[in-house]
C-alpha positions in Angstrom: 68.9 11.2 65.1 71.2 14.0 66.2 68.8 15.6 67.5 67.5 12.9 69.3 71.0 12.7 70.8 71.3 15.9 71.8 67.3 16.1 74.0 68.2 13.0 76.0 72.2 14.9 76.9 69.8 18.0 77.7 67.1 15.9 80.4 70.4 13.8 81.6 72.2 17.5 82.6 68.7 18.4 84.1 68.2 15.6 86.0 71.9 15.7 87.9 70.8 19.9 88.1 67.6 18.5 90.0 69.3 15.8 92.2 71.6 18.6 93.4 68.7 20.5 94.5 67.8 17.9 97.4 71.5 18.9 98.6 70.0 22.2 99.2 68.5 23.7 102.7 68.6 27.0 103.0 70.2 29.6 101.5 73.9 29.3 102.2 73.5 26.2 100.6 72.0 27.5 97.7 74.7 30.4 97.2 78.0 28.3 98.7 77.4 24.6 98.6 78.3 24.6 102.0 82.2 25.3 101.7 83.4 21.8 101.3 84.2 21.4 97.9 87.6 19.9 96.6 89.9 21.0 94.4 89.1 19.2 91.4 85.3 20.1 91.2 86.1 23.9 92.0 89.1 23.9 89.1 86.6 22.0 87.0 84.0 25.2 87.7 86.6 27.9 87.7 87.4 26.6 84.2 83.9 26.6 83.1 83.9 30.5 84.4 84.9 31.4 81.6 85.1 28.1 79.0 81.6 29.3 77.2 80.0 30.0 74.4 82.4 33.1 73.3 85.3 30.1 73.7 83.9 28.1 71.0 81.8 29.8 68.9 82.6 33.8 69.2 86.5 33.5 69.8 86.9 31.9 66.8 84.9 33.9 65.0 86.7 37.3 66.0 89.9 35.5 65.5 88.8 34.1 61.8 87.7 38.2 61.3 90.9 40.3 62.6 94.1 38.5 64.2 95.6 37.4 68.0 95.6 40.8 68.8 91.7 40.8 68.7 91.6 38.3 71.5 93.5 40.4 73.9 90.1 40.7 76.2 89.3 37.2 75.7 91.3 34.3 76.0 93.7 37.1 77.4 92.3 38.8 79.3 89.8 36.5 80.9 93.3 34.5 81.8 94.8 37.7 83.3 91.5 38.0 86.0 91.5 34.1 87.3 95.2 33.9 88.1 95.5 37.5 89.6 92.2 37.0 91.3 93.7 33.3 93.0 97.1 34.8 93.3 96.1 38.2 95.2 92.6 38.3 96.0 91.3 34.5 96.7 92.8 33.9 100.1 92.1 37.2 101.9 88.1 37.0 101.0 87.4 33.7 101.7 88.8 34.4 105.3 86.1 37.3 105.6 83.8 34.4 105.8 81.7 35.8 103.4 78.5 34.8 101.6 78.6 36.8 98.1 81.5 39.6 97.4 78.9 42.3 98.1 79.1 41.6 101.3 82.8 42.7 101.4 81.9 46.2 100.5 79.1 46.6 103.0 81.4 45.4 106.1 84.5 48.1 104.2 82.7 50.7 103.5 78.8 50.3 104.8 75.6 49.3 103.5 75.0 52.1 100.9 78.0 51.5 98.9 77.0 47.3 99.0 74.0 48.1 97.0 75.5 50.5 94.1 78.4 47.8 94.0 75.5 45.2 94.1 73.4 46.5 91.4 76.7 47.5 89.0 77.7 43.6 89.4 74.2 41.9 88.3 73.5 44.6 85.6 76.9 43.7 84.1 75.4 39.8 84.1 73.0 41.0 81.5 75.2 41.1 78.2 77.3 37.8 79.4 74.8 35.1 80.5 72.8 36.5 77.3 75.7 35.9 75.4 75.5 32.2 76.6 71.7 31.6 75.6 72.5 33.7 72.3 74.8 30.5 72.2 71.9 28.0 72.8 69.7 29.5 70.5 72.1 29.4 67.6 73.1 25.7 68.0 69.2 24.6 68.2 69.4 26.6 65.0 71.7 25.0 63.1 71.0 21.2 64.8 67.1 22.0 63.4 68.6 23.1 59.9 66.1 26.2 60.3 63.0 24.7 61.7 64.3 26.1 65.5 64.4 30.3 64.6 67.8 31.3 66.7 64.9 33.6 68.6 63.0 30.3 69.4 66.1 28.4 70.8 67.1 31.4 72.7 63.4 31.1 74.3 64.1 26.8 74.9 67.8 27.3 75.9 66.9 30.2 79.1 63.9 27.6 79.7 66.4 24.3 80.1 69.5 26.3 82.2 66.4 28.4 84.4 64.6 25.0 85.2 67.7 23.0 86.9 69.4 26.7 88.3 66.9 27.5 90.1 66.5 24.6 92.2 69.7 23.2 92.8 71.7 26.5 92.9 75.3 26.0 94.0 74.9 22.5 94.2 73.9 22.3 90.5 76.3 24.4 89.2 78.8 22.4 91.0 77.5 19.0 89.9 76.3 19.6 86.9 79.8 21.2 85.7 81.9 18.6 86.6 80.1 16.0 84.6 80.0 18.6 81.7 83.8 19.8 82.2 84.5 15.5 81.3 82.5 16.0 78.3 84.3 19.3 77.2 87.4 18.1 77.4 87.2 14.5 76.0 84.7 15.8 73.3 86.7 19.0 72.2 89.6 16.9 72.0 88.3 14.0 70.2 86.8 16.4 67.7 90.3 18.5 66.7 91.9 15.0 66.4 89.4 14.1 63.4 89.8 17.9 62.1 93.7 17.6 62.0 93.4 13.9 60.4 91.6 15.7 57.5 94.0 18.6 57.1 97.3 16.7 57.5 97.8 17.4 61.0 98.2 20.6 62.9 101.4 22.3 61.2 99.7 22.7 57.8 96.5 25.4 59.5 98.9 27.1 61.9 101.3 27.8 58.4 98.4 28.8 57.1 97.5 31.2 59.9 100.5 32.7 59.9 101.0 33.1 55.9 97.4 35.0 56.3 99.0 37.1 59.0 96.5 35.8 62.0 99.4 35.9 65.0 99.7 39.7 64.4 99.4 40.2 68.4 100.8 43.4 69.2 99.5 47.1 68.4 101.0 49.4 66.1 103.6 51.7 68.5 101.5 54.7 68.9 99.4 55.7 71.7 95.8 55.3 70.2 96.5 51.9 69.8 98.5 50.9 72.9 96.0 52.5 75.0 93.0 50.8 73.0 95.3 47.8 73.6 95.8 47.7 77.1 92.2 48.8 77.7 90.9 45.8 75.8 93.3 43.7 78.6 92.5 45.3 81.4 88.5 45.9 80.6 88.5 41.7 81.1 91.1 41.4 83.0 90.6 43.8 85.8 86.8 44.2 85.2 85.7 40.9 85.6 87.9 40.6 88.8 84.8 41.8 91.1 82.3 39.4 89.7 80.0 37.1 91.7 80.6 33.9 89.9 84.6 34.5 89.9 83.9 35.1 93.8 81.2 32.3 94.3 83.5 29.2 92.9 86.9 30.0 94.7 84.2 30.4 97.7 83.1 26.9 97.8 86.3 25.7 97.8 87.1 23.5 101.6 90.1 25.7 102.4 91.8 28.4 101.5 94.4 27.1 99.7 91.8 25.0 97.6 90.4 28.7 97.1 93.5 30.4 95.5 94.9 27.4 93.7 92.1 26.0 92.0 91.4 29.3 90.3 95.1 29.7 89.2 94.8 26.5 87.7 91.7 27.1 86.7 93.1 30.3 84.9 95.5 28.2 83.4 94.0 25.5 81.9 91.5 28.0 80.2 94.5 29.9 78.6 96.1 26.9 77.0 92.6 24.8 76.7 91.1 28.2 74.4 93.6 27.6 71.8 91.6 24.0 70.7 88.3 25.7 69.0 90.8 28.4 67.8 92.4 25.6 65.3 89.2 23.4 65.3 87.2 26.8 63.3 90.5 27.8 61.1 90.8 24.4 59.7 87.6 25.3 58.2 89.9 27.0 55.7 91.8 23.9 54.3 89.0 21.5 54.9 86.5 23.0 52.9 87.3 26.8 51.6 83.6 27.3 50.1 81.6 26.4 53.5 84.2 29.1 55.4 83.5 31.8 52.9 79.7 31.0 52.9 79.5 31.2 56.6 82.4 34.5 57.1 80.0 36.1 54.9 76.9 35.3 56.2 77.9 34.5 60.4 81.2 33.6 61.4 79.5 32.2 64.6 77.6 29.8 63.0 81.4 28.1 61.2 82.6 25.7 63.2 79.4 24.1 64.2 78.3 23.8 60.2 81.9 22.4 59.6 80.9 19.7 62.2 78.0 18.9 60.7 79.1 19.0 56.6 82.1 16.6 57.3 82.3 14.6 60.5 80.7 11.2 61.4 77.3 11.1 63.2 79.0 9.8 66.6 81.3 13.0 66.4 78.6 15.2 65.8 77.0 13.8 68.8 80.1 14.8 70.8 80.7 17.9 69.5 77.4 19.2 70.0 77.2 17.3 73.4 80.6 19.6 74.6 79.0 22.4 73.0 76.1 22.2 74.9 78.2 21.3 77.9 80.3 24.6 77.2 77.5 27.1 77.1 74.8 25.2 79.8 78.3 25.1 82.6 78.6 28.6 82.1 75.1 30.0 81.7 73.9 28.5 85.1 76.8 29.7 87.0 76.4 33.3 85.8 72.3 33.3 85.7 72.8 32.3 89.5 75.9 34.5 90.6 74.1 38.2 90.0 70.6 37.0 90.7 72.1 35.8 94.6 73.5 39.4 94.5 70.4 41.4 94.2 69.0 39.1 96.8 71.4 39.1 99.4 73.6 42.8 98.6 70.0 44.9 97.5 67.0 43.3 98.0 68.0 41.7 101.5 68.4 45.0 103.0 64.8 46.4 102.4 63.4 43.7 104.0 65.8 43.6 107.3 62.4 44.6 109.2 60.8 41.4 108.2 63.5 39.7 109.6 62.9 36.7 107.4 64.3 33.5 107.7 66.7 31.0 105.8 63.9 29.7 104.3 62.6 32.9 103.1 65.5 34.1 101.7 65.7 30.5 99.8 62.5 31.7 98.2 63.2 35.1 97.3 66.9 34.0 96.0 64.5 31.3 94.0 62.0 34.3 92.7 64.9 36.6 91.5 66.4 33.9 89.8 63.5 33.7 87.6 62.6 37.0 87.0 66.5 37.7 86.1 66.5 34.9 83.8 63.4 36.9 82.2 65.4 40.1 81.5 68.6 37.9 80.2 65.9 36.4 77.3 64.7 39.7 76.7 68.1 41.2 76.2 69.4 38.3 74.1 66.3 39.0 71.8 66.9 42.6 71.6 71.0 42.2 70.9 70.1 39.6 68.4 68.0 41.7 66.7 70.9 44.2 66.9 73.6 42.2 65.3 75.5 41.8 68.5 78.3 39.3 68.3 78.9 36.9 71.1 82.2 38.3 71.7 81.2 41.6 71.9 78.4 41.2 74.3 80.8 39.0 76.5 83.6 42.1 76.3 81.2 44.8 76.8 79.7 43.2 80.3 82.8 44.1 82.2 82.6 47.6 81.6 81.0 48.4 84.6 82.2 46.8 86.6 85.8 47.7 86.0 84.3 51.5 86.2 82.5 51.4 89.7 83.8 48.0 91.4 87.0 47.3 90.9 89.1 50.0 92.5 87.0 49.8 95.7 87.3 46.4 96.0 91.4 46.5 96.1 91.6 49.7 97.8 89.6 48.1 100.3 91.6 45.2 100.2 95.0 46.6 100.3 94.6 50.3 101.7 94.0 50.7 104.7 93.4 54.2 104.4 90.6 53.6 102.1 87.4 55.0 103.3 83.6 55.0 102.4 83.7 58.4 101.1 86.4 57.4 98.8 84.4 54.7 97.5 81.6 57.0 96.8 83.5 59.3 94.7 85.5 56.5 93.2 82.1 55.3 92.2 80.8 58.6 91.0 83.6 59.8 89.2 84.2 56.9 87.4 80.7 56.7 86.8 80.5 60.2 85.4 83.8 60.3 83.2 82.4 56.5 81.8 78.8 56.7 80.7 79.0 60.0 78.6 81.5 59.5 76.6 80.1 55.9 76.4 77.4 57.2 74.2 78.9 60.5 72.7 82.4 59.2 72.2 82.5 55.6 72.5 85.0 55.5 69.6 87.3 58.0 71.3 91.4 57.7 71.7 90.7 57.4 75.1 88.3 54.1 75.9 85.4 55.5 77.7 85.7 52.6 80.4 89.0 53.5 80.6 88.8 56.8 81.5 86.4 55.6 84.2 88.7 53.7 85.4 91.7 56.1 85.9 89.0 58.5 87.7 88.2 55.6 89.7 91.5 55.7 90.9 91.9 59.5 91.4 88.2 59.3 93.1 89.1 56.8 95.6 93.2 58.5 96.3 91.1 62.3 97.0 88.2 61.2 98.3 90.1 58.9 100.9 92.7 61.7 101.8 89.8 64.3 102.0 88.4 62.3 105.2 91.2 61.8 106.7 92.0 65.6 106.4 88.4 66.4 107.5 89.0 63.9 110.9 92.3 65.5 111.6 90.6 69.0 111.3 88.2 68.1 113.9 90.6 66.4 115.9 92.6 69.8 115.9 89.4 72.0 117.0 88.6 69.6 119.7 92.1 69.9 120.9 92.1 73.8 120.5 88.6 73.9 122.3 90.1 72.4 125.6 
């Protein structure tokens, strides 16, 4: 019967997803939802950025492993990027009037620089909207007792988020969140109330939290750790700043001020809202002790969802797998969409400029790479499963490159007006080059490999700017000297 439940919520989500999609007629449309949403529906999608299947099932889990301090990238972090990205970067690029974020480096810094930045972006979509179908695949797992492999759900949950993302677009995402953001919240809520009932309310887990040392937050004080520490924050925090999907939902926002706000808020809400799985998985601990050592040993991810289903009522199972799903589905389709409208638009776009093809066209093509992307995202999540990759850490280890090769353009560019294309190429390429090497020969080192690209980011941009403007001056001067 729960599973019954749990297919008709699955069609009901696809058929809002497809009644979006008549909302859709050309590509703006698809990628923006026209500009004219309100605040509440972009907070509501802002929050579902990043309220996903690392929130309920691979937060926990990390925390239930290690301590606060493992959650530095995520709640964090993730907090950090929403409210500094509405605060500082919101306002001043949805004036540019733009239709996806690479479009701000191509009009900064030219059309060469758009595609690297382009291509970075999506490729770092791959480990986090993997991470969400990892999700989908686990909970068909579990809801199936067995009979659904977690490699067979992954294969059903791409299917179900592909089939109403890549007809409605925007307009899905949009719609489709807001109805699922209700369910969240309500369901999430409903869910720790029955949990703290059973373990005598919420003061008894968070004693026993901290008697077991689990709000140890900061690092021990030497530099190994404060820099692993800070790089955790900022690999999240800064990282996922130049990201479509971050972009995309402040940009369909009616104003401005919708724009900035909603995303603070939005930034918010997911900071304080992150903390309800968090106690929902530890109470595990005093509701049923053998069930949390069974599933620590065998996958932490897989905790809360068996707690669920050992000791609540059918209707709250229901609901808790009805948020669940809500949870990953809000945030799969918006990040399936957001780096699939980037290779279209930011690479793919620009070798066909000859064809000059129309609205309707570039509808299609958006359409096409939305499918084959959701075709590498499946293969991935099979491969990382087969791996042993935790939710948590594919969700972490996505923002890597962007942090590396996007970032410090995209601020420099916004804030320096002595930036300059060559400074974003060797921004690019020496972050690029101090990064992925010691990604694979050191990627334990004292010095975070991501960080390092990101400091040489920095240095590329500062000497690579300063090195054309010494180069125009220099011509200026012989010009001078020639007359």
């Amino acid at each position: 019967m729960l599973v019954g439940f749990v297919f008709l919520y699955l069609v009901l989500s696809i058929g809002v997803g497809m009644y979006a999609a008549t909302k859709v007629h050309n590509a703006r449309d698809y990628i923006t939802a026209g500009r004219s949403l309100p605040m509440y529906i972009v907070l509501a999608m802002v929050f579902a950025t990043w309220f996903g299947a690392e929130t309920v099932l691979g937060i926990p889990a990390t925390f239930m492993e290690e301590d606060l301090g493992g959650l530095i990238s995520d709640p964090f972090g993730a907090a950090l990027c929403l409210v500094l990205f509405g605060l500082f970067f919101a306002r001043k690029l949805y004036r540019m009037n733009l239709l996806t974020l690479g479009d701000f480096y191509r009009e900064r810094f030219g059309y060469k620089v758009e595609v690297i930045a382009g291509i970075a972006i999506a490729l770092s979509y791959l480990g986090w909207v993997s991470a969400q179908v990892t999700a989908l695949g686990l909970v068909f797992d579990v809801l199936s007792d067995g009979q659904i492999t977690q490699a067979q759900g992954i294969l059903i949950g791409a299917a179900i988020v592909l089939m109403y993302t890549l007809y409605g677009g925007m307009w899905s995402v949009a719609l489709t969140t807001f109805v699922q953001m209700i369910v969240i919240v309500i369901g999430l809520i409903y869910i720790s109330t029955l949990l703290a009932d059973m373990t005598g309310g919420v003061a008894p887990v968070v004693q026993h939290a901290a008697d077991n040392n689990k709000f140890n937050f900061w690092p021990d004080m030497n530099a190994v750790a404060m820099v692993a520490f800070i790089s955790g924050l900022l690999t999240m925090g800064f990282g996922s700043i130049p990201q479509q999907d971050v972009f995309q939902r402040a940009n369909t926002s009616k104003n401005e001020n919708v724009a900035a706000w909603a995303t603070v808020f939005g930034g918010v809400a997911y900071f304080i809202f992150a903390a309800v799985p968090l106690f929902m998985a530890y109470s595990a601990n005093l509701i049923d002790p053998a069930l949390t050592a069974q599933w620590m040993a065998e996958d932490s991810q897989k905790l809360l969802p068996e707690l669920v289903k050992a000791h609540l009522p059918l209707i709250a199972q229901v609901i808790f797998y009805g948020a669940l799903l809500s949870v990953i589905m809000s945030t799969a389709s918006g990040t399936l969409l957001a780096p699939s409208v980037i290779l279209s638009e930011n690479v793919l776009k620009g070798w066909l400029t000859r064809k000059n093809l129309s609205e309707r066209k570039m509808l299609v093509m958006t359409r096409w790479v939305v499918g084959v992307f959701s075709v590498c995202v499946t293969l991935y999540a099979l491969w990382a499963l087969d791996q042993d990759t935790g939710i948590h850490q594919m969700v972490e280890n996505a923002y890597k490159v962007t942090l590396v090769l996007a970032f410090t353009p995209l601020v420099a560019g916004l804030y320096w007006q002595r930036a300059t294309t060559l400074g974003a190429y060797w921004a690019m390429g020496l972050g690029m080059a101090a990064w992925l090497p010691m990604e694979f020969i050191a990627p334990e080192a004292a010095l975070p490999p991501q960080f390092a690209g990101f400091l040489m980011s920095i240095v590329g941009m500062v000497v690579g700017s300063l090195m054309t403007k010494a180069g125009s001056a220099s011509l200026e001067n012989d010009q001078l000297a020639s007359k």
